[in-house]
C-alpha positions in Angstrom: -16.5 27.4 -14.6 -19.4 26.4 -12.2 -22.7 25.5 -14.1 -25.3 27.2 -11.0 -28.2 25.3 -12.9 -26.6 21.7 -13.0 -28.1 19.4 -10.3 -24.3 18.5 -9.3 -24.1 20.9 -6.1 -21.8 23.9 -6.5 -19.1 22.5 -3.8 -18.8 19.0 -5.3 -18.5 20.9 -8.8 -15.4 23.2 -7.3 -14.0 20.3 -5.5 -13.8 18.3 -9.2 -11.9 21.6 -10.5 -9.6 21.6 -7.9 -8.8 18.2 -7.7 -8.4 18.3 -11.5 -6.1 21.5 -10.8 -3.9 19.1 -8.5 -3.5 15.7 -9.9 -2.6 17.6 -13.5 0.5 19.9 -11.9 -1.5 22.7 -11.5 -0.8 23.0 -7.9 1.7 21.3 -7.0 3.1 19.5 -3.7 2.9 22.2 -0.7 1.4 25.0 -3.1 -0.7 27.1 -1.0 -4.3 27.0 -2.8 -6.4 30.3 -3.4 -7.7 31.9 -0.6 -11.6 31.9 0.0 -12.0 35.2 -0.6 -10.0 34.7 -3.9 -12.0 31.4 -4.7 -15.2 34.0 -3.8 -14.7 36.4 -6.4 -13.2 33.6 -9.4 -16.6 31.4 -9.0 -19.3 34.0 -7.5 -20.2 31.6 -4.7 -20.2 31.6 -0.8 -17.7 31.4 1.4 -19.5 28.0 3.2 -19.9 26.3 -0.9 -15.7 27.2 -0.6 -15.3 25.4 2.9 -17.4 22.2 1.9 -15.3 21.1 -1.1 -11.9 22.2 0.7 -13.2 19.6 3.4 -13.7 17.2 0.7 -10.5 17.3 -0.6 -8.7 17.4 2.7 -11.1 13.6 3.2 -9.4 12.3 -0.4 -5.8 13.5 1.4 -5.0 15.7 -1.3 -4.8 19.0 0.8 -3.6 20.1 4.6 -5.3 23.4 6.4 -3.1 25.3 8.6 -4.4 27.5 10.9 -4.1 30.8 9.6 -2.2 30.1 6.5 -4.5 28.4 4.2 -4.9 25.1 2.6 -2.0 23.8 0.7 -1.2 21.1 -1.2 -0.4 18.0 0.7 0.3 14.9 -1.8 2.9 12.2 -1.5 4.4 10.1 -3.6 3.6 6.5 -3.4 6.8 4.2 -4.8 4.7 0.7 -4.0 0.8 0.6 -3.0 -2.0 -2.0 -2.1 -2.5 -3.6 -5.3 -6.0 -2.7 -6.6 -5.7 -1.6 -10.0 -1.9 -3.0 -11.4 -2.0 -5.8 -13.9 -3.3 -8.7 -12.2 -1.2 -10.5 -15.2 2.1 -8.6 -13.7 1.7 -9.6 -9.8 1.2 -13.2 -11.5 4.4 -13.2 -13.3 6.3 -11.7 -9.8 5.4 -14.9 -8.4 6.0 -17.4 -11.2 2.0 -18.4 -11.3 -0.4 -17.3 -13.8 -3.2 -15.3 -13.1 -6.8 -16.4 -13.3 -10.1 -14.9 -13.2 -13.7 -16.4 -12.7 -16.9 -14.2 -13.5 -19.4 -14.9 -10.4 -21.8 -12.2 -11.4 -22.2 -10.0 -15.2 -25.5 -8.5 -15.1 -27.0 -4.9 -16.5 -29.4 -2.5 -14.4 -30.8 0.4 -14.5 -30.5 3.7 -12.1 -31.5 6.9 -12.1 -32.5 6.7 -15.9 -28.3 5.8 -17.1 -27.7 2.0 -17.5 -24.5 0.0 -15.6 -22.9 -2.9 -16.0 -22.6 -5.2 -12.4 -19.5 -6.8 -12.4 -18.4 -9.4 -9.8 -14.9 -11.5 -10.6 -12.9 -13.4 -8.3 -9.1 -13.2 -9.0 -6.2 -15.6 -8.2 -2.9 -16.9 -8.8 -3.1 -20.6 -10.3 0.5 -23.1 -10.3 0.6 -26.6 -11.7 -0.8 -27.8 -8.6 -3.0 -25.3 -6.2 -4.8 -22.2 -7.2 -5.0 -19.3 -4.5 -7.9 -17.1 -4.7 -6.3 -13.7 -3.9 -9.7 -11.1 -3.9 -13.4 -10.7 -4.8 -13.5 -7.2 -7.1 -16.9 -5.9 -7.4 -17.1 -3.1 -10.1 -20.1 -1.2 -11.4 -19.7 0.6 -14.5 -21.5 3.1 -16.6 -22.8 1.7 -20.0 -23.0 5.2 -21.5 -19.3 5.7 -21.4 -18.5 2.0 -22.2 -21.1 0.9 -24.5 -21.6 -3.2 -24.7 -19.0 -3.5 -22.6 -21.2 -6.5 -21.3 -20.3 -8.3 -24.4 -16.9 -9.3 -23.2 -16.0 -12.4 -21.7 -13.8 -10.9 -18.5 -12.6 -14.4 -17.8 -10.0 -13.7 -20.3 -10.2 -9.8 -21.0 -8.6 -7.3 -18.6 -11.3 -4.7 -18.0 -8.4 -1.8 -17.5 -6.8 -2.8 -20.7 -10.0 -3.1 -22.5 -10.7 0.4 -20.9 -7.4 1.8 -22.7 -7.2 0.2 -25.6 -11.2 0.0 -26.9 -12.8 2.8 -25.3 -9.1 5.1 -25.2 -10.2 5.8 -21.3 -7.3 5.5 -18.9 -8.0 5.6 -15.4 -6.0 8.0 -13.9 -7.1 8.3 -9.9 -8.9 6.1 -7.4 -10.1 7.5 -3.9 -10.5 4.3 -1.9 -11.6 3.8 1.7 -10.1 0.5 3.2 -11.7 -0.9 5.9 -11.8 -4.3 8.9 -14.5 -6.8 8.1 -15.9 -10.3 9.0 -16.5 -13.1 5.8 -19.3 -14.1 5.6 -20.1 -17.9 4.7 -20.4 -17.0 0.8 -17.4 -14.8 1.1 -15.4 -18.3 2.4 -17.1 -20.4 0.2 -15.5 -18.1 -2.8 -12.2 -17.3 -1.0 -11.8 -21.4 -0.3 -11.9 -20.5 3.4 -11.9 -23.0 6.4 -13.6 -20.5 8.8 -14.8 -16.9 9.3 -12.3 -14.3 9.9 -11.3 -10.8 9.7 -10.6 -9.3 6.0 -9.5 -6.3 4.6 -12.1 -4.5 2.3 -10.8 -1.5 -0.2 -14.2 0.5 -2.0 -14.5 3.6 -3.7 -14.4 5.8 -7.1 -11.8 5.4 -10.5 -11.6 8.4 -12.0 -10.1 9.5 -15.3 -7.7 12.6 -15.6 -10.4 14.7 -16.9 -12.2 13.9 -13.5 -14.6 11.1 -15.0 -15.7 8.6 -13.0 -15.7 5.6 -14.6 -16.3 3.2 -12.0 -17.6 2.4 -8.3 -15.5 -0.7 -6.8 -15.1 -2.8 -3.9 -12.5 -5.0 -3.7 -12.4 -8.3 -0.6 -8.9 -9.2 -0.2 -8.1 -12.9 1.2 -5.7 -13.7 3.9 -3.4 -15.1 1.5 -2.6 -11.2 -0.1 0.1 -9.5 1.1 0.0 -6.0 1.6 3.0 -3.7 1.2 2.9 0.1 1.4 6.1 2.2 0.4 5.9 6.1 0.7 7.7 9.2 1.2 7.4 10.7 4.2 8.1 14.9 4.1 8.7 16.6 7.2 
């Protein structure tokens, strides 16, 4: 149910509900959601609280209005996606290289009273020869769901498998905006870059299956990363 005296606003609190509803088989794939008036009565709130977290979720792509329908259920099924948060170890091992990650930035802070850990790691593929620097990840991560996580040495630890198997917290759904930009001389000087160019940047929330988040990331990808996007495509 809704918690009226949390400072979480009402909408953003129905929109974790529902998108909890979704992702767990709740509703599934063209399911027609519960009307407003429906949605009215089950949570006592207005009908404009209703149409704010509906246009949230239709933002994430996990829902489609129709005019004079409703709002239904409107998730695909991804085969192959923009790597972001596979095993870096696996992609390694697809290309005969092995992986390699150096910490540029491990630092705590405070906001808002709750304590995060500041995590900046360039990633690459290394052979016997050449390594390739393949992305600049940039993760911030709450210290009160993994406590002295700063403790680890992330040149060798994976943080998603240290997620799983110390804290038993899987992340379960990401809702990333991906976007143009222009490197900057730092961003070359990490990347091994002969010039300024356009890049690809990916940032946005990990979330557990519970509706956690567990992270805020933004990831830099180089031009040497290949992109491939496989998906189903219902008419």
């Amino acid at each position: 149910m809704l918690n009226k005296n949390d400072v979480i606003p009402l909408y953003v609190q129905l929109k974790r509900i529902l998108r909890s509803q979704i992702l767990n088989g709740v509703f599934k794939e063209m399911d027609l959601l519960p009307s407003e008036t429906q949605l009215m009565k089950e949570y006592q709130i207005t009908r404009t609280t209703i149409r704010k977290a509906i246009a949230e979720l239709n933002k994430e792509g996990l829902v489609q209005q129709v005019h004079g329908k409703g709002t239904y259920v409107r998730l695909r099924e991804t085969k192959d996606t923009v790597w972001n948060f596979q095993s870096f170890s696996d992609l390694a091992r697809r290309h005969n290289q092995k992986p390699i990650t150096k910490v540029l930035e491990k630092e705590t802070y405070s906001k808002d009273g709750d304590h995060f850990l500041k995590l900046v790691r360039l990633r690459g593929l290394k052979s016997e020869e050449t390594t390739t620097w393949m992305t600049i990840d940039t993760s911030h991560l709450p210290l009160k769901i993994f406590p002295n996580l700063e403790a680890n040495n992330f040149s060798s630890t994976s943080l998603y498998e240290l997620m799983r198997e110390t804290y038993n917290i899987h992340p379960h759904y990401t809702n990333l905006n991906i976007e143009p930009m222009m490197s900057t001389p730092l961003i070359c000087d990490r990347l091994e870059l002969q010039e300024e160019q356009p890049l690809l940047r990916s940032s946005g929330i990990v979330l557990t299956e519970s509706n956690v988040e567990i992270e805020r990331i933004e990831i830099i990808y180089s031009p040497n990363f290949k992109f491939k996007l496989s998906q189903y495509i219902h008419s």
